[in-house]
DOKOL-672530 format. One line per 2 residues: their letters; for each residue x, y, z of C-alpha. Coordinates in pm, whole numbers, plus 50000, padded with zeros to 5 digits. Layout:
<vodos>
a) X:Y:Z | ...;
</vodos>
This chain:
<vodos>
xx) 64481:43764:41208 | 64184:43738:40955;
xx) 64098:43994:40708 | 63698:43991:40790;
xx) 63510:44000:41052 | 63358:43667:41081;
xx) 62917:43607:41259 | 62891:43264:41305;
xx) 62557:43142:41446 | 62538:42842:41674;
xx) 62171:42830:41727 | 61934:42992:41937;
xx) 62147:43319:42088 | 62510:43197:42068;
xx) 62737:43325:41768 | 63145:43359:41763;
xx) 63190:43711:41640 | 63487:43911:41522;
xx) 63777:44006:41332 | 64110:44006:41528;
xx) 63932:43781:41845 | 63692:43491:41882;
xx) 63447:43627:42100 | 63187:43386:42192;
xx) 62847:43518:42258 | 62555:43320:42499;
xx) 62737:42997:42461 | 62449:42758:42516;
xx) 62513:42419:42356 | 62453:42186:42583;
xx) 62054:42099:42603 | 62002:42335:42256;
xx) 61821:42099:42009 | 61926:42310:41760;
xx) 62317:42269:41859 | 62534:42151:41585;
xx) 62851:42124:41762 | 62970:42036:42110;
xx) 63083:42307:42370 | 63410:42108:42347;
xx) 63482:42207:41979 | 63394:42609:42059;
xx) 63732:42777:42035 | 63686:43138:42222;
xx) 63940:43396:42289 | 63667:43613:42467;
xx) 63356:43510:42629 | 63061:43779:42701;
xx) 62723:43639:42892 | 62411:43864:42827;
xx) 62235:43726:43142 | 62222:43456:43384;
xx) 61916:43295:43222 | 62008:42904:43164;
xx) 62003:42920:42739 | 62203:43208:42804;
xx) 62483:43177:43034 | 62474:42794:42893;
xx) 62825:42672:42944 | 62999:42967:42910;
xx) 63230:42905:43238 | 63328:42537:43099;
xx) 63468:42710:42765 | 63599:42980:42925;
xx) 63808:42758:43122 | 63906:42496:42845;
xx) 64032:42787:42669 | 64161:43049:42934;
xx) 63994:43325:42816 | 63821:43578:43009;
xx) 63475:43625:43056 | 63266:43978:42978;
xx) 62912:43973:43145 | 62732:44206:43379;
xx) 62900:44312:43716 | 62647:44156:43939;
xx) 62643:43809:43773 | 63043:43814:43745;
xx) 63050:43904:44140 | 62843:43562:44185;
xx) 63042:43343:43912 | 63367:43450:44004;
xx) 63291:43313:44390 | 63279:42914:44233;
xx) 63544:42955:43998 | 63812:43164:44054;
xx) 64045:43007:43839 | 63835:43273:43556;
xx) 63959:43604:43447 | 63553:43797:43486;
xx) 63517:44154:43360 | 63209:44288:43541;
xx) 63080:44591:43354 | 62727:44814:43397;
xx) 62528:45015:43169 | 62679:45270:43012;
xx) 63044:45131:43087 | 63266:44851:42918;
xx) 63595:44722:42891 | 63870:44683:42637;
xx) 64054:44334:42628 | 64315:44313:42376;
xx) 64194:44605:42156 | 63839:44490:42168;
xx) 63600:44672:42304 | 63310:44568:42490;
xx) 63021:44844:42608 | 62729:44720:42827;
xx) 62382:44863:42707 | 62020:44857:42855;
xx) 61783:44544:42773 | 61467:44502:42932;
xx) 61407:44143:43079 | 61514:43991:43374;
xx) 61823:43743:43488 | 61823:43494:43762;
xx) 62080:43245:43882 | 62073:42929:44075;
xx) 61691:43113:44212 | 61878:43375:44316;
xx) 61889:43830:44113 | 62207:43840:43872;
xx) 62210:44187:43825 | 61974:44328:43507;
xx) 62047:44168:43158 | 62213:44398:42921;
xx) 62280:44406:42528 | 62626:44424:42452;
xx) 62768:44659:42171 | 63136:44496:42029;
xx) 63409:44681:41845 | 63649:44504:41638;
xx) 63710:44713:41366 | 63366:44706:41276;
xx) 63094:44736:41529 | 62793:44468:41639;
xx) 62548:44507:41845 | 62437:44178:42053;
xx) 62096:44235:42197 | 62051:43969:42440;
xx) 61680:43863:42518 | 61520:44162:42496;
xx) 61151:44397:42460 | 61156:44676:42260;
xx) 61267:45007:42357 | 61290:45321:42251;
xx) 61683:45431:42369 | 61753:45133:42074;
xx) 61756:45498:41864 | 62075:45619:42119;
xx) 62271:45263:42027 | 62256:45398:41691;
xx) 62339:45784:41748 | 62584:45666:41971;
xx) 62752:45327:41846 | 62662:45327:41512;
xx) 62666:44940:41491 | 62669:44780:41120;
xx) 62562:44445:41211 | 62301:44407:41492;
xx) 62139:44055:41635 | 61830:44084:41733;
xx) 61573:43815:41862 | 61273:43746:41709;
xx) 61061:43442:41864 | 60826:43611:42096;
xx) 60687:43489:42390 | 61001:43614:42614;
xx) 61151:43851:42360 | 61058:44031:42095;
xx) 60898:43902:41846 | 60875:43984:41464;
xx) 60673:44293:41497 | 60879:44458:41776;
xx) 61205:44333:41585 | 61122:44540:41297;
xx) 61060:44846:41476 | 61359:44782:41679;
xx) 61535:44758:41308 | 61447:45074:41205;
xx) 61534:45237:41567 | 61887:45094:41541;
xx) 61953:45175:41137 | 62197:44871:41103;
xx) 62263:44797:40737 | 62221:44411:40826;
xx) 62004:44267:41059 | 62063:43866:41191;
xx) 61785:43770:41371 | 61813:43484:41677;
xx) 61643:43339:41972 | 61388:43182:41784;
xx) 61275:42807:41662 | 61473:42632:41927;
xx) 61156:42586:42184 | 60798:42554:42028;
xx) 60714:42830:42214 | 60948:43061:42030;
xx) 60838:42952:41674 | 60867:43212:41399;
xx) 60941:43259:41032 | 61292:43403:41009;
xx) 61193:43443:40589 | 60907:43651:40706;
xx) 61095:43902:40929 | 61373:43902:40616;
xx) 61064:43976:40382 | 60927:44259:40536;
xx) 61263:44426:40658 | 61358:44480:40309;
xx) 61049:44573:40201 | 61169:44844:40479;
xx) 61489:44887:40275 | 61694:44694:40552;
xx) 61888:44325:40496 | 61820:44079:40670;
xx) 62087:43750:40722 | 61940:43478:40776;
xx) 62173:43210:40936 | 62162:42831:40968;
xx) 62338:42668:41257 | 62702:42660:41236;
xx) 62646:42877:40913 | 62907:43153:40853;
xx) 62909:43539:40706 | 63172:43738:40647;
xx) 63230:44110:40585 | 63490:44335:40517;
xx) 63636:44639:40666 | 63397:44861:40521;
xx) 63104:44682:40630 | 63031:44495:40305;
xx) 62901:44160:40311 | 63126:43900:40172;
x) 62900:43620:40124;
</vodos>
């Protein structure tokens, strides 16, 4: 068991998150051309999909596999995984719901975009609020809304991930706002510089959140932070 709870960022939305568990978030690797590593060096204990969307669920179910761990994702898109590969452990969960795997806990929460697989409705996206001794919030891809202010009264998350790139998600305006609903003491941001049509200036959204009184982290690929168990950045 570590003594921190580890956010490493893999590009685009993927991290491995967590203190007592490897929980892999939005594994895409393969086809990222910001990927650093192969999904054949992820280690992952846990594995939680946002949505079905391609740069999303990425390769998720190979690492899953490789690595027997179970997957956490919502229940619609579980229902339609778990019929090709029922060799997985899936946890299906719904808004307002979650599940607890090995003293982790995993609560589903409201995102507004939309999820598709193989052509086919997954099921709505969701954000994804993690508890392992300290709490992150994941927000998947993602508009701004205005129940981010519940997440807060509610989960109270330290750390939350939020993208920034526009064009499908938020983008830096909207994050900002979405910063400020949410009251996180640090703020990654993600989902941005991986397409053209996502480009952004993570130093600009860091700039102007702490000119909000806010931190922002901004990550390489394969870059690390660490806090401890009072929510104090390490590093």
């Amino acid at each position: 068991m570590v003594d921190e709870f580890r956010v490493r960022w893999h590009g685009h939305a993927s991290f491995t998150v967590g203190k007592t568990k490897k929980i892999l978030i939005d594994p895409f690797i393969t086809g990222n051309p910001s990927a650093k590593v192969s999904k054949d060096e992820l280690k992952a204990d846990i594995v939680v999909v946002t949505h079905a969307h391609s740069d999303h669920l990425g390769d998720a179910v190979d690492i899953a596999r490789k690595n027997n761990a179970p997957i956490v994702t919502m229940v619609e898109l579980a229902w339609m995984l778990q019929e090709e590969n029922d060799d997985i452990e899936f946890h299906g969960i719904n808004y307002g719901g979650g599940v607890e795997i090995d003293g982790v806990t995993f609560k589903s929460v409201f995102a507004i975009h939309s999820s598709t697989y193989n052509g086919k409705y997954a099921g709505p996206p969701m954000g994804v609020v993690i508890e392992d001794d300290l709490t992150l919030y994941h927000a998947g891809d993602t508009g701004l809304f205005g129940d981010m202010s519940l997440i807060k009264e509610m989960y109270r998350p330290e750390i939350s991930l939020l993208p920034i790139g526009g064009y499908f998600t938020m983008g830096i305006p909207e994050a900002l706002y979405a910063s400020r609903l949410l009251g996180s003491r640090y703020i990654i941001p993600m989902h941005y510089n991986t397409f053209d049509l996502i480009h952004t200036d993570p130093q600009e959204f860091k700039r102007k959140l702490e000119g909000n009184g806010q931190m922002a982290i901004v990550l390489g690929v394969e870059e690390e932070v660490k806090f401890d168990s009072t929510g104090r950045k390490l590093q």
